[in-house]
C-alpha positions as CSV (number, residue, x, y, z in Angstrom):
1,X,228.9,291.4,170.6
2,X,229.6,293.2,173.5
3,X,229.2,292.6,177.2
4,X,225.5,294.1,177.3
5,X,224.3,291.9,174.3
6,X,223.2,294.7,172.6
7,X,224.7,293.6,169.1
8,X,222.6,290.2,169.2
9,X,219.4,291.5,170.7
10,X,218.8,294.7,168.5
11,X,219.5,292.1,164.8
12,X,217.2,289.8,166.6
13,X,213.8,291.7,166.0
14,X,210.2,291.0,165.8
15,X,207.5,291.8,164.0
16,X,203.6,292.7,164.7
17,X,200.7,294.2,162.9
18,X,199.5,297.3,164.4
19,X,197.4,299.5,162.3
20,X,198.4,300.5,158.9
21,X,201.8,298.8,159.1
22,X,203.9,295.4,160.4
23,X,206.5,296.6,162.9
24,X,209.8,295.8,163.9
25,X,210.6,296.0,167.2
26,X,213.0,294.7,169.9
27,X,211.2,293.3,173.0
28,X,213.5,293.1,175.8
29,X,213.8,292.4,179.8
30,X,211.3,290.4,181.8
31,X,207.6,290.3,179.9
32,X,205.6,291.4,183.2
33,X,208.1,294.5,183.8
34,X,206.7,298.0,183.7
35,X,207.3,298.8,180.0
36,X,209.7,301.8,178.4
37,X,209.1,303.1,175.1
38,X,212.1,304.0,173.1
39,X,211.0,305.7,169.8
40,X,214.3,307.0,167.1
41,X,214.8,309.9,165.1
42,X,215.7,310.9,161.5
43,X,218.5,310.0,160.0
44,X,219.0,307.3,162.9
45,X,217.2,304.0,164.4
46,X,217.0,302.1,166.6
47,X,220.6,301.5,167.5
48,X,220.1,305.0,169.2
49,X,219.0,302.8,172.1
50,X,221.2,299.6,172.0
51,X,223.4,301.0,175.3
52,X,220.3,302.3,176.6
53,X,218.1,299.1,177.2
54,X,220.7,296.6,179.1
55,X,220.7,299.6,181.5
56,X,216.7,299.5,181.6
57,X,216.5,296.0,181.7
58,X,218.5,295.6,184.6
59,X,216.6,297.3,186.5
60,X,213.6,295.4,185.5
61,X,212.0,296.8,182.8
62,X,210.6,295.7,179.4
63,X,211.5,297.6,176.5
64,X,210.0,298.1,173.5
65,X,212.1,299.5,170.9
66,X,210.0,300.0,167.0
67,X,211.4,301.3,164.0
68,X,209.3,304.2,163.0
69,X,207.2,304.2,159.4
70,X,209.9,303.9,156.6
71,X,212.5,302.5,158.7
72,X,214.5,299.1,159.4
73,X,211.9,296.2,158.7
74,X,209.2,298.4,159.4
75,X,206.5,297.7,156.5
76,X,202.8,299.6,155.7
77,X,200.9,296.5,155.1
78,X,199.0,297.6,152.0
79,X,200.5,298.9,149.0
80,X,197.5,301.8,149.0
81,X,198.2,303.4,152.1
82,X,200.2,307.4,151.6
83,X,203.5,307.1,152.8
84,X,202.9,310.2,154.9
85,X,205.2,311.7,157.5
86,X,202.8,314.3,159.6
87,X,203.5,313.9,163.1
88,X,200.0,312.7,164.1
89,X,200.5,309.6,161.9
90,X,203.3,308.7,163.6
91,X,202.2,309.2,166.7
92,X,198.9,306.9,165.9
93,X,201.4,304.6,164.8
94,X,203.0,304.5,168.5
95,X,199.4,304.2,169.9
96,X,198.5,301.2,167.6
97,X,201.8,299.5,168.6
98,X,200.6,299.7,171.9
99,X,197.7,298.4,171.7
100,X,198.8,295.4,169.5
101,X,201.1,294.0,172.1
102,X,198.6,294.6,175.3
103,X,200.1,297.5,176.9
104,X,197.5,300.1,178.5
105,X,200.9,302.2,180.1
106,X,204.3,302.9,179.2
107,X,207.0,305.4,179.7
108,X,207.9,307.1,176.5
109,X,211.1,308.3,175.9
110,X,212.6,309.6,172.5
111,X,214.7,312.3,170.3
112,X,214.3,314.0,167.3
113,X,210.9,312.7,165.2
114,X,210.7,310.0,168.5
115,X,210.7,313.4,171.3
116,X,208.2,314.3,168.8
117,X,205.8,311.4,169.4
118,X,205.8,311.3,172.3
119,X,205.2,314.5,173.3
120,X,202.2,314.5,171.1
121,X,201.0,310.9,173.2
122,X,201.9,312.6,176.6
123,X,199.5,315.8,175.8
124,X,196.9,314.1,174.0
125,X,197.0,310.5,175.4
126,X,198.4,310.8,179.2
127,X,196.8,307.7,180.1
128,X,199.0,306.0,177.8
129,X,201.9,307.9,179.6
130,X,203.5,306.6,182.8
131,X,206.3,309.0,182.3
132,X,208.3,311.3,179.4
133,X,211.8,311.6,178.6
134,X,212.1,314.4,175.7
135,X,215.1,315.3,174.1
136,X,215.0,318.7,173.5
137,X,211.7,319.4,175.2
138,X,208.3,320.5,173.8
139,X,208.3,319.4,169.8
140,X,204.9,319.8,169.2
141,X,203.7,322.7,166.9
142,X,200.7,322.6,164.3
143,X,201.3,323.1,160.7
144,X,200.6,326.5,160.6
145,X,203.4,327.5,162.8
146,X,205.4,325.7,160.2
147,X,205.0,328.2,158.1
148,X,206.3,331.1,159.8
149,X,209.3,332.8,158.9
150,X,212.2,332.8,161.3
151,X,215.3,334.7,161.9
152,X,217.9,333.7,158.9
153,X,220.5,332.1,161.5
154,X,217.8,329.7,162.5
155,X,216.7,329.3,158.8
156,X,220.1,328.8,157.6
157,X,219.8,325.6,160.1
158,X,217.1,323.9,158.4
159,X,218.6,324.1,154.9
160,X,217.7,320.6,154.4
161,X,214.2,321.2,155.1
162,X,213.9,323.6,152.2
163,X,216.1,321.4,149.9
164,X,213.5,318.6,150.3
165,X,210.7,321.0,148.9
166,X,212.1,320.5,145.6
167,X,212.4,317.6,143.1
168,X,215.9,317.9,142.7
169,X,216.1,317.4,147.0
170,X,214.2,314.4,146.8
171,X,216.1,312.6,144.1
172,X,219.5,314.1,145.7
173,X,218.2,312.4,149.0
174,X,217.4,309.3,147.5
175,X,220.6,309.0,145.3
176,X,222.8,310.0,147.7
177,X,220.7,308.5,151.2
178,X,224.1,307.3,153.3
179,X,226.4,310.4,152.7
180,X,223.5,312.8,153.4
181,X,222.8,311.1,156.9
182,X,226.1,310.8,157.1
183,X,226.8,315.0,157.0
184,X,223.4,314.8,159.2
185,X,225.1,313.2,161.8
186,X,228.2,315.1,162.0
187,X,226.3,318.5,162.4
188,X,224.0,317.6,164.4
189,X,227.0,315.7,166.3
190,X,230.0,317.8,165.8
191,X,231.7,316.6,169.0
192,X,231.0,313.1,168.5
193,X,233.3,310.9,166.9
194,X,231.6,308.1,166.0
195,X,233.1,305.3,163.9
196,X,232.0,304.0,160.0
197,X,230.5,300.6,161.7
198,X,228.4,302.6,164.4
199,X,227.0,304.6,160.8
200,X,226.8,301.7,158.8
201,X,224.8,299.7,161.9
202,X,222.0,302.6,161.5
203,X,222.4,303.6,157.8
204,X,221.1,300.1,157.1
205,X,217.5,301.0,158.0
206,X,217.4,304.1,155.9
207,X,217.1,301.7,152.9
208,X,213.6,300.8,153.4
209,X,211.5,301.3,150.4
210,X,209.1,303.7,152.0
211,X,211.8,305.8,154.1
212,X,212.4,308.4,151.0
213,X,208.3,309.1,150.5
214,X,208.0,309.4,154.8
215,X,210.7,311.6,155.0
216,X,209.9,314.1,152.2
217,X,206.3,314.1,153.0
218,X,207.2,314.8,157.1
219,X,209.8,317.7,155.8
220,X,206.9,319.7,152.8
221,X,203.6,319.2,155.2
222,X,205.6,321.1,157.9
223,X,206.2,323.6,155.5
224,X,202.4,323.4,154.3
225,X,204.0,322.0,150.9
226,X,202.1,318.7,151.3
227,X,198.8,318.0,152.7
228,X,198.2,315.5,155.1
229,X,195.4,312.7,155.2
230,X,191.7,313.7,157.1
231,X,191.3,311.3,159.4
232,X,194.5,312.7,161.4
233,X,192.6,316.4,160.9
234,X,191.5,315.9,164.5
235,X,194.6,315.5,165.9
236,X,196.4,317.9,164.7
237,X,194.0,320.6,165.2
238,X,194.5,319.5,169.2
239,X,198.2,319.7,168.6
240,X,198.0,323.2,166.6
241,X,196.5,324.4,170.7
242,X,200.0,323.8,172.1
243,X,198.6,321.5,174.7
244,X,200.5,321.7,177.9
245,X,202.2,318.0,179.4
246,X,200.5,316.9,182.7
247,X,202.6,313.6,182.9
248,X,206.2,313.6,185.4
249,X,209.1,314.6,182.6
250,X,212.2,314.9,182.3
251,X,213.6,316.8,178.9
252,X,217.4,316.5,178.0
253,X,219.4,318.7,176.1
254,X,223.4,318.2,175.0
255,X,225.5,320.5,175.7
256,X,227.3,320.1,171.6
257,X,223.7,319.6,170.0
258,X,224.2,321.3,166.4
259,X,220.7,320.5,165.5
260,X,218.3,323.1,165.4
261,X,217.1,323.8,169.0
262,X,215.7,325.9,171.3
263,X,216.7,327.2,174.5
264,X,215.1,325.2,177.7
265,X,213.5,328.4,179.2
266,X,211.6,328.7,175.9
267,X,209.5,325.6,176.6
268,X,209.8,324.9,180.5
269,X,206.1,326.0,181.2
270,X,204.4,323.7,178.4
271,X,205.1,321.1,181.3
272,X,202.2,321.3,183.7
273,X,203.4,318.3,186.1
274,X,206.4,317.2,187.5
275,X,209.2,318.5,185.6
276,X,213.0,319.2,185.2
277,X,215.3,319.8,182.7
278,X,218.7,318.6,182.5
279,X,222.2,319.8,180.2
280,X,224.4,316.9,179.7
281,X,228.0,317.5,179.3
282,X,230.5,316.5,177.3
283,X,230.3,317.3,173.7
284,X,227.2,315.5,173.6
285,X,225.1,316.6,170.2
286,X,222.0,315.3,168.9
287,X,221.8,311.6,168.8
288,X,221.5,312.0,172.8
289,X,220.8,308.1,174.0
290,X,223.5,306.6,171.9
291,X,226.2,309.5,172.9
292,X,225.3,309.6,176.6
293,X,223.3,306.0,177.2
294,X,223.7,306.3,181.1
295,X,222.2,310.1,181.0
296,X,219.5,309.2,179.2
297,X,218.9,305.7,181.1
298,X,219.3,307.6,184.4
299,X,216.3,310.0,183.4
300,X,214.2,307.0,182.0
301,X,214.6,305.5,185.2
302,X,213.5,308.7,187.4
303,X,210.3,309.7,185.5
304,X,209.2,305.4,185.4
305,X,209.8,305.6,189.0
């Protein structure tokens, strides 16, 4: 364990029923604190955040940390349910986990599929939203826009997106789950030189016996390859609108990210409210909060205050 306590508190987890699955979650720092939101991306978990929340914490705040649909001991609670990976389930998800524990207010902060989220709960839902933290800013776009072609530097980038449209790029993912987060990592990463324990730590959660379904299904309905289920239809026509951010944020963007991204001017006017954008230095790539935990507390801390 280290001298935060992070290696105890984030094996240590809990588990609630909110909506269509059982969560696991760490629940840390005083209960009556104002609460944080940490949400993960793909192909990482929760240990994104485990430098992250001693930081919050000490400062007073509770912190909620889930594992997202199809990761870590994350469960759907009926066999029946799709294993489907469209953004607006997720973000549900992230509502009804809310709701299960009794919190009206939180500030959200994630990256990758967890910037996502809660972007889409900040545009949609900003009286769930006390503040936003974004890793690479605005993520929301509607299926359709999925579907347009983009310059071939940029498509060259998501090469894994267009392996998992095929058959052979799920079973490849699913046979070979550790190396291919593994090469993830280190492109997305290329400056960070993380060791085979820090992997292993978050590889564990990838073999969750939904994860493979979730992922595929999240990577072919952006694509329009996969349909998604009707009740989210309403959502994600709001979210096809591009709705603009009203709620204090703060997006972050490393200065090594090799993960497809685009350039904060791009995206600086979707925020309506308070807003600033910050470059962190270093050779910091895509896995922000675990490669720079202060620079990411620092900005949870501003937009909560």
């Amino acid at each position: 364990m280290n001298a935060s306590g992070s290696s105890t508190l984030f094996t240590d987890l809990r588990q609630v029923d909110a909506g269509v699955l059982n969560v696991g979650y760490v629940d840390a720092g005083p209960p009556d604190g104002p609460v944080v939101l940490l949400l993960h991306g793909w192909p990482y978990d929760i240990n994104s955040f485990a430098e992250v929340v001693p930081r919050l914490t000490a400062a007073g705040h509770r912190v909620l940390v889930p594992h997202l649909r199809g990761y870590g001991t994350t469960r759907f609670r009926s066999a029946d349910t799709m294993r489907n990976g469209q953004p607006a389930a997720l973000a549900l998800d992230t509502v009804a986990f809310m709701d299960a524990l009794g919190v009206p207010r939180a500030t959200l902060a994630g990256f990758d599929w967890g910037a996502r989220t809660a972007d889409i709960i900040a545009a949609l839902w900003p009286e769930r939203c006390q503040g936003l933290v974004s890793v690479s800013g605005y993520l929301i776009a509607g299926q359709e826009s999925g579907r347009a072609p983009l310059p071939p530097q940029a498509e060259l980038s998501w090469w894994y997106q267009f392996y998992f449209a095929t058959d052979r790029g799920r079973d490849g993912y699913e046979k070979n789950l550790d190396s291919f987060a593994k090469l993830i990592w280190r492109t997305a990463s290329p400056k960070w030189a993380f060791d085979d324990a820090t992997f292993n730590r978050s590889a564990a959660s990838l073999h969750n016996p939904d994860h493979v379904d979730v992922v595929i299904h999240n990577y072919r309905w952006r694509l329009g390859l996969a349909a998604g289920e009707p009740q989210y239809d309403e959502v994600e026509e709001k979210l096809a609108a591009n709705p603009s951010i009203e709620v204090p944020t703060i997006t972050l963007e490393g200065d090594a990210n090799g993960a497809p991204h685009l350039d904060p001017s791009v995206y600086a006017g979707r925020f309506s409210g308070r807003y600033e954008h910050r470059t962190v230095s270093g050779g910091v790539g895509h896995n922000l909060p675990q490669e720079a935990p202060q620079a990411f507390a620092d900005a949870v801390l501003q937009v909560a205050a």
